[in-house]
N, C-alpha and C positions, 0 to 999 in steps of 0.2 A: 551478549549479556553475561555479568559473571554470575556463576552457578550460585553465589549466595545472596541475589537479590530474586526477592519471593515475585512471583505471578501474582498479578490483578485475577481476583476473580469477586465478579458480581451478580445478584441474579438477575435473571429476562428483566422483573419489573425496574429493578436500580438502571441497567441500561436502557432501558426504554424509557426512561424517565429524563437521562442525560443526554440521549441521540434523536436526531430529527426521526423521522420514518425513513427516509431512503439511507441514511446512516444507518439505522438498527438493519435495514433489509440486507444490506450489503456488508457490513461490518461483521454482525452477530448471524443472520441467515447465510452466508456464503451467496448474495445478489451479484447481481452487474449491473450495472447502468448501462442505457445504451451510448454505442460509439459516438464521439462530435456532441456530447450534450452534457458534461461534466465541467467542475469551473476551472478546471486545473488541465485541461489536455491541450492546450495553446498559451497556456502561461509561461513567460520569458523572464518573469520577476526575479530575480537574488536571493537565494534564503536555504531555509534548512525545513523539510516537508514531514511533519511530525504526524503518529499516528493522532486520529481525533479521537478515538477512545479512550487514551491513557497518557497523554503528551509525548512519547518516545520520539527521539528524532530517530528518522529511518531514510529519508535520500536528499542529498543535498543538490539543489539546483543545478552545477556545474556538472552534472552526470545524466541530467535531463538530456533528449533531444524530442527530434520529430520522428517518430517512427512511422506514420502514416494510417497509424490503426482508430486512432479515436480518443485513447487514452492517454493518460501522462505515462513516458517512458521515460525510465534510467534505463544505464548501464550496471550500474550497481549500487548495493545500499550503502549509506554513510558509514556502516561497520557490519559486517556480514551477522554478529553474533546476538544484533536487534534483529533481524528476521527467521521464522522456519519456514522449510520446507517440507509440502506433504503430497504424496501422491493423489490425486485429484482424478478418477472416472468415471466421472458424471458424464452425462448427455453424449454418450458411447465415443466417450474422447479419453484419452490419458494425455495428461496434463500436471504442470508440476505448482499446486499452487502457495502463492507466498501469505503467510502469517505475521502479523506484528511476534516476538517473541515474546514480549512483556503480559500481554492483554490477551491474547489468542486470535485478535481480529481480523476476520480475513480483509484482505489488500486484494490479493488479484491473482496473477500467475507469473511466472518466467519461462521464456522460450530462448533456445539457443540462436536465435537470427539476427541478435542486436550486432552494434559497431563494438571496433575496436576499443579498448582493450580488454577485452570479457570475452566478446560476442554474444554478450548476454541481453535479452531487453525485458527489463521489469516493467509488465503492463501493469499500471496500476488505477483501482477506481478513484476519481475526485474526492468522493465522497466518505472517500475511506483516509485522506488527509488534510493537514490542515499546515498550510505554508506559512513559517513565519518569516517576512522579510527580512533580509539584511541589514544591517544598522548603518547607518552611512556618517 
C-alpha cells in the first residue's frame, strides 16, 4: 500500500453496522471460524479475493490451493504491501498473524509449510473475504 493512502478507520458501531456477526467476530475481534465450514475453503472459482471490510483486493485465485486445513489458502498475497504482519501469542502459540493493510482486519495467519514458490501458506478466514469473480 503506498504510505500516502490514509487507513480506514471506523468505530465498533460503524462496523458493526456494515459486518454480519461472524464478519465483525473474525474481522474486528481477531475470531476464527471453524475448519471445512467457511464459503471460500473449497472454492475453485477465478477472481481476485478482496478484504470484506474495506474492498482491498488481497489474493488472487491463481495463488489458492488446497492445503488440507480447512481454510482458503494462498501462496501469496496479490501485492505483499496490502497485507501486515503481526506477531500473534495468543492460546500459548506464536504465530504470525495476517492483517488487511488498509482496514486493520484481521484475515488469519501465515505459516512457513505452503508450496512452491513462497513456501508460504496464507490461511485465511472465509469470512474475512469476499471474491469477486473473474470477468469472462
Amino acid at each position: 500500500m503506498a504510505q500516502d493512502t490514509p487507513k480506514i478507520a471506523k468505530s465498533e458501531a460503524e462496523w458493526k453496522k456494515q459486518l454480519s456477526q461472524d464478519q465483525y467476530y473474525i474481522t474486528r475481534q481477531h475470531g476464527t471460524e471453524p475448519a471445512f465450514t467457511g464459503k471460500y475453503w473449497k472454492t475453485k472459482d477465478s477472481g481476485m479475493y478482496h478484504c470484506v471490510c474495506c474492498g482491498e483486493p488481497l489474493f488472487n485465485s491463481n495463488t489458492k490451493y488446497d492445503s488440507g486445513s480447512g481454510w482458503p489458502s494462498f501462496y501469496q498475497p496479490s501485492d505483499q504491501a496490502k497485507v501486515a504482519e503481526h506477531r500473534d501469542g495468543s492460546y500459548g502459540m506464536v504465530r504470525t498473524e495476517v492483517r488487511c493493510a488498509k482496514c486493520d482486519a484481521h484475515l488469519g495467519h501465515v505459516f512457513e509449510d505452503g508450496p512452491a514458490p513462497t513456501g508460504l501458506r496464507y490461511c485465511i478466514n472465509s469470512a474475512a473475504l469476499d471474491l469477486k469473480p473473474e470477468k469472462k
